[in-house]
VMD Tcl script that draws the C-alpha trace (Angstrom):
set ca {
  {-18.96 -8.39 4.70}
  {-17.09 -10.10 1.79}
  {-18.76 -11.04 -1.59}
  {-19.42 -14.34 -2.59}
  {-16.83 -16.25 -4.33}
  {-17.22 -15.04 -7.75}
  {-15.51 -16.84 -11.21}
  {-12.31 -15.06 -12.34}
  {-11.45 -14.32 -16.16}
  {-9.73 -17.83 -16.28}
  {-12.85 -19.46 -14.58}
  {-10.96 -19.28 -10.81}
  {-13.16 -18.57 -8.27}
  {-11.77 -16.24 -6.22}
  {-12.45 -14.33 -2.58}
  {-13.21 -10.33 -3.60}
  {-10.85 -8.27 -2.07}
  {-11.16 -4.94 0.33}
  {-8.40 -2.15 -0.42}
  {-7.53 -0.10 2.19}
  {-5.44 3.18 1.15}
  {-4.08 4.91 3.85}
  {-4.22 8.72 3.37}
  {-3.81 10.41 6.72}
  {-1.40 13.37 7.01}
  {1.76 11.23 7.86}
  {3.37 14.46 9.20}
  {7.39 14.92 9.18}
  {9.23 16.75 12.24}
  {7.27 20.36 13.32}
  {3.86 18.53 11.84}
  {4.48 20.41 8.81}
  {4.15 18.22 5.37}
  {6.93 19.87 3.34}
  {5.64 18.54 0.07}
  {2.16 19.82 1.04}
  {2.88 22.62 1.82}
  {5.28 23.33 -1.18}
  {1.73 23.16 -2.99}
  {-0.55 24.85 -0.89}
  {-2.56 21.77 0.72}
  {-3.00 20.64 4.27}
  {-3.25 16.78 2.79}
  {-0.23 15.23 0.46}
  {-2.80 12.97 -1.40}
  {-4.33 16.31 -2.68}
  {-1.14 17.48 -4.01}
  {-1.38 17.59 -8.11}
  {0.40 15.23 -10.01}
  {0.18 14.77 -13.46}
  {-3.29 16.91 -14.16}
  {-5.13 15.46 -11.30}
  {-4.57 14.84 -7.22}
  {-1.85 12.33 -6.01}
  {-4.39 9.89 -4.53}
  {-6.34 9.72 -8.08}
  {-3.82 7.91 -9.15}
  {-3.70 5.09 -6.54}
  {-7.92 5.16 -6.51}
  {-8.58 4.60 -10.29}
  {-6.47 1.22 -10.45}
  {-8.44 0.31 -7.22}
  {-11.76 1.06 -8.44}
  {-10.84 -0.29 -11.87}
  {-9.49 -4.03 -10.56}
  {-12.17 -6.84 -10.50}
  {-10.83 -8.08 -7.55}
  {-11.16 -5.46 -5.61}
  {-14.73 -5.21 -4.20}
  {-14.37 -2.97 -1.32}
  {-12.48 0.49 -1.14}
  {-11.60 1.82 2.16}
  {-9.88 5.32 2.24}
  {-8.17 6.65 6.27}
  {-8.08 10.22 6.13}
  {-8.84 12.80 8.16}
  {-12.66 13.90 8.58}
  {-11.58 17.14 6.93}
  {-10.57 16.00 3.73}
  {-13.45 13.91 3.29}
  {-15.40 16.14 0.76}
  {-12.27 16.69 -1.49}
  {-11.93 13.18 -1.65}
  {-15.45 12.36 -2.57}
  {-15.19 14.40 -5.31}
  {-12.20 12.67 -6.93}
  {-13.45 9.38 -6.33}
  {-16.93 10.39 -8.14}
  {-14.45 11.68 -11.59}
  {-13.58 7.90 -11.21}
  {-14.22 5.14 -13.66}
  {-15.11 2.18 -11.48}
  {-18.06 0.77 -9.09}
  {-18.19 -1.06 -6.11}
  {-18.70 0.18 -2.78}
  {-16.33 3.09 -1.15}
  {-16.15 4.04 2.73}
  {-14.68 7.50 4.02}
  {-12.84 6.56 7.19}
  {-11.14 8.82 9.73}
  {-7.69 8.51 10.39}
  {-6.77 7.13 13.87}
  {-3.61 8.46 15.72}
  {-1.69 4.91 14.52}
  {-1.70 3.18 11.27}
  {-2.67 -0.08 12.97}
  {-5.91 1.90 14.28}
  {-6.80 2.96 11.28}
  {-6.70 -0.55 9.29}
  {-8.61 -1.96 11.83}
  {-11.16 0.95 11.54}
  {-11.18 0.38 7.86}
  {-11.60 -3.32 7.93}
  {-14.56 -3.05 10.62}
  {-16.95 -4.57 8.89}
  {-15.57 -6.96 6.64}
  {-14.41 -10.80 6.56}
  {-12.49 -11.74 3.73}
  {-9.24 -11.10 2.89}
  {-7.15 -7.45 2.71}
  {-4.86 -5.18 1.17}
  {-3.47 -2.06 2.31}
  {-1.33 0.85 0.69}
  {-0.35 4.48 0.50}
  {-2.33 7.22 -1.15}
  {0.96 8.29 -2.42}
  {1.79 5.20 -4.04}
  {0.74 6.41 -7.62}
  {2.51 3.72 -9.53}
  {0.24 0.73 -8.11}
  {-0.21 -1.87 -10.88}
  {-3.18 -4.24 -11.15}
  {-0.35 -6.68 -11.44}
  {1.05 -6.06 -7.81}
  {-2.62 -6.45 -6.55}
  {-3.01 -9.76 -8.32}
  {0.23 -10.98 -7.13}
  {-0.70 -10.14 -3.53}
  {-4.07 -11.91 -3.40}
  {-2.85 -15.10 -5.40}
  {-0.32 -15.17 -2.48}
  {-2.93 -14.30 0.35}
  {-4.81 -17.70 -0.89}
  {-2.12 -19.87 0.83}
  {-0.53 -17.24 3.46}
  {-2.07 -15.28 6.48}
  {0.21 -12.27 5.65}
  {1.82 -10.91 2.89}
  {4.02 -8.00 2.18}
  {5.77 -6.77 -1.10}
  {9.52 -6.13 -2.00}
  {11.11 -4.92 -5.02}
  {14.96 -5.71 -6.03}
  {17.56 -2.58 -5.65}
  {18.16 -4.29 -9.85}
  {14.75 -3.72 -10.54}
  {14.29 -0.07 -9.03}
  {17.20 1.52 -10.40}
  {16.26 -0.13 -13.93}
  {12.67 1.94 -13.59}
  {14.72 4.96 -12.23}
  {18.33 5.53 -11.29}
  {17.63 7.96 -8.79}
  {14.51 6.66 -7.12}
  {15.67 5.25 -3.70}
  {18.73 6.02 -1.68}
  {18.57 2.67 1.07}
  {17.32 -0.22 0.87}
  {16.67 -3.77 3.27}
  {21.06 -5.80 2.42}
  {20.03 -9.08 2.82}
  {22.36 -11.89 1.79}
  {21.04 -12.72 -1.50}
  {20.45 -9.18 -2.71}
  {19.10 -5.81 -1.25}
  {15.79 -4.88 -1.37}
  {13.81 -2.06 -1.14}
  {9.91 -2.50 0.85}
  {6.69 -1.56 -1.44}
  {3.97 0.28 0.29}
  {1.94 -2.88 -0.21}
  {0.77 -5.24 2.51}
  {-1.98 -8.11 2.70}
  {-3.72 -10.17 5.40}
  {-5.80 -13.22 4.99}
  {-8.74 -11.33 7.18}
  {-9.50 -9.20 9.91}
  {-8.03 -11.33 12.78}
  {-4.58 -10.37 11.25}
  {-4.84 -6.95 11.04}
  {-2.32 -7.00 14.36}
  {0.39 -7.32 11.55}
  {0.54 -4.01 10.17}
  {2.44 -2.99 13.65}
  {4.88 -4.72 12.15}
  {5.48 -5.02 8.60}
  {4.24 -1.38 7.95}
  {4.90 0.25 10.86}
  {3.40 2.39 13.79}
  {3.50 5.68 12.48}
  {5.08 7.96 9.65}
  {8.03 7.85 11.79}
  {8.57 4.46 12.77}
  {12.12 3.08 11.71}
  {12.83 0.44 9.29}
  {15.05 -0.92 12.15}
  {12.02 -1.33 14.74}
  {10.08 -2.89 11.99}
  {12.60 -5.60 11.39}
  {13.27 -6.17 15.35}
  {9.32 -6.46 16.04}
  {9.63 -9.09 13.15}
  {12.67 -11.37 13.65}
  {13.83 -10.45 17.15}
  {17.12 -9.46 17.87}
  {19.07 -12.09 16.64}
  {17.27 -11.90 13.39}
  {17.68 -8.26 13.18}
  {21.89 -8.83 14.33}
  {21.87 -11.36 11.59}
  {20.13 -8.54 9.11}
  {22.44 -5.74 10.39}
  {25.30 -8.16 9.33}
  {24.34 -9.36 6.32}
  {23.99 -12.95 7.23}
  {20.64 -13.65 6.64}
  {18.38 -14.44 3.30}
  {15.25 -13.06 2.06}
  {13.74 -16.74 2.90}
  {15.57 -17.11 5.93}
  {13.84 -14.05 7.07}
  {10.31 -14.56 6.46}
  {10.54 -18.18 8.06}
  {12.25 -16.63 11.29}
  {9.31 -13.98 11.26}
  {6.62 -16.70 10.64}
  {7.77 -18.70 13.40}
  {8.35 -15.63 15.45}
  {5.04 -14.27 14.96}
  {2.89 -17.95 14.96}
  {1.98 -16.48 11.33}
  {1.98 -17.95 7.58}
  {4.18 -14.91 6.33}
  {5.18 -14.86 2.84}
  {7.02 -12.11 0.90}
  {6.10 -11.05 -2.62}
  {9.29 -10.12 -4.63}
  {7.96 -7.69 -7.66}
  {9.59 -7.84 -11.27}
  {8.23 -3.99 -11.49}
  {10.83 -1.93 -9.84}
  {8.31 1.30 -10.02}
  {6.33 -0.82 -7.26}
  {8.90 0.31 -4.59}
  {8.55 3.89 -5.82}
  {6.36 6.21 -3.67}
  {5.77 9.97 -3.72}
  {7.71 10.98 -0.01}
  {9.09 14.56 -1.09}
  {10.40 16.44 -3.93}
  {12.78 13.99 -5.27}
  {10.39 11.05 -5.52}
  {7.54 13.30 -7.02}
  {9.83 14.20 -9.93}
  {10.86 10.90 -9.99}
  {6.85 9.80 -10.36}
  {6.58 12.38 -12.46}
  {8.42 11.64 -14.79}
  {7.37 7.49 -14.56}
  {3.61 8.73 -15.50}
  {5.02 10.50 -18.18}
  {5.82 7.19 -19.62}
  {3.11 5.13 -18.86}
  {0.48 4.43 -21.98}
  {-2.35 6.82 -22.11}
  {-5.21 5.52 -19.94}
  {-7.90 3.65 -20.90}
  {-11.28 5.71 -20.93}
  {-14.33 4.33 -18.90}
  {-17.63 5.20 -17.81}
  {-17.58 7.79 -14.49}
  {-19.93 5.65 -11.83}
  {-20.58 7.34 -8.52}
  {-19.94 4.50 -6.20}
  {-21.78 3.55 -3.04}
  {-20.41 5.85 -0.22}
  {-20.43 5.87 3.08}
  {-18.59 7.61 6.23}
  {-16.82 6.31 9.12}
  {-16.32 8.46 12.33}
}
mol new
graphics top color blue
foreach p $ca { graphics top sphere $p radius 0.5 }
foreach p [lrange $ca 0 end-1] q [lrange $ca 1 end] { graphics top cylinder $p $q radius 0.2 }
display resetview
C-alpha cells in the first residue's frame, strides 16, 4: 500500500512513489543476449559497467530519491540472490520486493504493482543514466495525468552523444527518440504499458504507435503530418485516458545500454558524470514474489 502523503523539501505534500525496474532477460533472436554473453552472464543487468553491475546503476538513484518509497525489481527467480546482494552495497532505505519475471512486460508490472495503490513508475535495468530529475518530472506530471511517458529531442541526444541513437519517433515539430521511462496514476492503469512500452523485447515501435493512435494516427505519423501534441490528444481520446508526454532537456535520458555500441556510449557518459556522493549502506526491507 502507498505511504501517507508526506511534506516535500519545498513543503509540497506529495503521494510516495513505487519504482518498478524491469530486469528480465529481454532475449534477442536464438534467446541468446549477445551483450551477456560477450561478458559471461546469463542476465544483462549483471553485466559490469563502470566497476559495478549494470542494474547498480539504475538501483542507487532509486533507492537514493525521496520520492520513491517502494522498489520493485522483475527478474527471473534465478537471479534473485545476485541481485540482493547489489541492492544490500546500496546507499538507500525503503522497502525492496524481488519479483519474477512474467512471459510479458505487462504481466510483470502488474505483478510488481500487486500490492500497492498510489501512483507508478517503471523503467529498464539497463537504463544507467536515470536522473532524479527525470523521476521528479514524471511524478509532478502523474499529479494531473493518468499516464505518462518520457521523450527526449533527437537535439538533445546527439548534444549528450553523437553516436547514441540511430532512429528516432519524425513527428512534425521535431523527432524524438522514447526514454525507457513510463508512469501511471495507479494500479488500474497498469493496462497501459501494452502500449506505450510494449509487449515484449521484440515488440515494434510501429505496433506501439498503432495500439496508441489507430491507424490513421499512425498514417498521419508514418507521413509526418502529425505533432507531438496532436499525438498524445489522439491517444488520450483513443484510449479514454489522461495521457501526457514528458519531453526531457537531458538527452542522456533516451540513452539505454541495448548492445555494444550503447554500452560504450554509457560508458563513456559515466565517465563524465561527478563522482558520487557517499552514503550510509542500509539493507532494505526485502521480500520475494513468485
Amino acid at each position: 500500500m502507498a505511504s501517507p502523503v508526506s511534506p516535500d523539501s519545498d513543503g509540497i505534500e506529495r503521494l510516495p512513489l513505487r519504482l518498478v525496474v524491469l530486469a528480465g532477460h529481454g532475449l534477442g533472436p536464438g534467446g541468446i543476449d549477445p551483450l551477456a554473453e560477450r561478458f559471461g552472464e546469463r542476465h544483462r543487468c549483471l553485466v559490469p559497467l563502470a566497476g559495478r553491475p549494470l542494474i547498480a546503476h539504475v538501483l542507487q538513484t532509486a533507492v537514493q530519491h525521496p520520492r520513491v518509497a517502494s522498489l520493485a525489481v522483475c527478474v527471473e527467480r534465478e537471479a534473485f540472490d545476485p541481485v540482493w546482494d547489489v541492492l544490500t552495497r546500496l546507499p538507500g532505505r525503503g522497502s525492496v520486493a524481488l519479483v519474477e519475471a512474467r512471459q510479458d512486460i505487462a504481466a510483470s508490472v502488474r505483478a510488481a504493482a500487486e500490492d500497492w495503490d498510489g501512483p507508478l513508475l517503471v523503467t529498464t535495468a539497463d537504463h544507467a543514466l536515470l536522473s532524479a530529475e527525470s523521476i521528479d518530472a514524471m511524478a509532478d506530471a502523474l499529479e494531473s495525468c493518468d499516464v505518462t511517458f518520457a521523450l527526449a529531442r533527437r537535439e538533445a541526444v546527439e548534444a549528450a552523444h553523437p553516436n547514441a541513437l540511430r532512429s528516432y519517433i519524425a513527428l512534425r515539430d521535431g523527432e524524438f527518440a522514447a526514454c525507457d521511462l513510463y508512469g501511471m496514476a495507479g494500479t488500474r492503469f497498469v493496462h497501459a504499458v501494452d502500449v506505450f512500452r510494449g509487449r515484449g523485447a521484440s515488440d515494434r515501435e510501429g505496433a506501439r504507435i498503432w495500439r496508441a493512435l489507430g491507424l490513421a494516427g499512425l498514417l498521419m505519423v508514418k507521413l509526418r503530418l502529425e505533432t507531438l501534441s496532436g499525438a498524445v490528444v489522439r491517444a488520450s481520446r483513443r484510449l479514454r485516458l489522461r495521457v501526457r508526454a514528458v519531453v526531457m532537456a537531458d538527452g542522456t535520458q533516451a540513452i539505454d545500454v541495448d548492445n555494444d555500441r550503447t554500452y560504450a556510449v554509457v560508458r563513456d557518459l559515466l565517465g563524465e558524470l561527478p563522482p558520487e556522493t557517499p552514503g550510509k549502506t542500509a539493507r532494505p526491507t526485502a521480500r520475494a514474489v513468485a
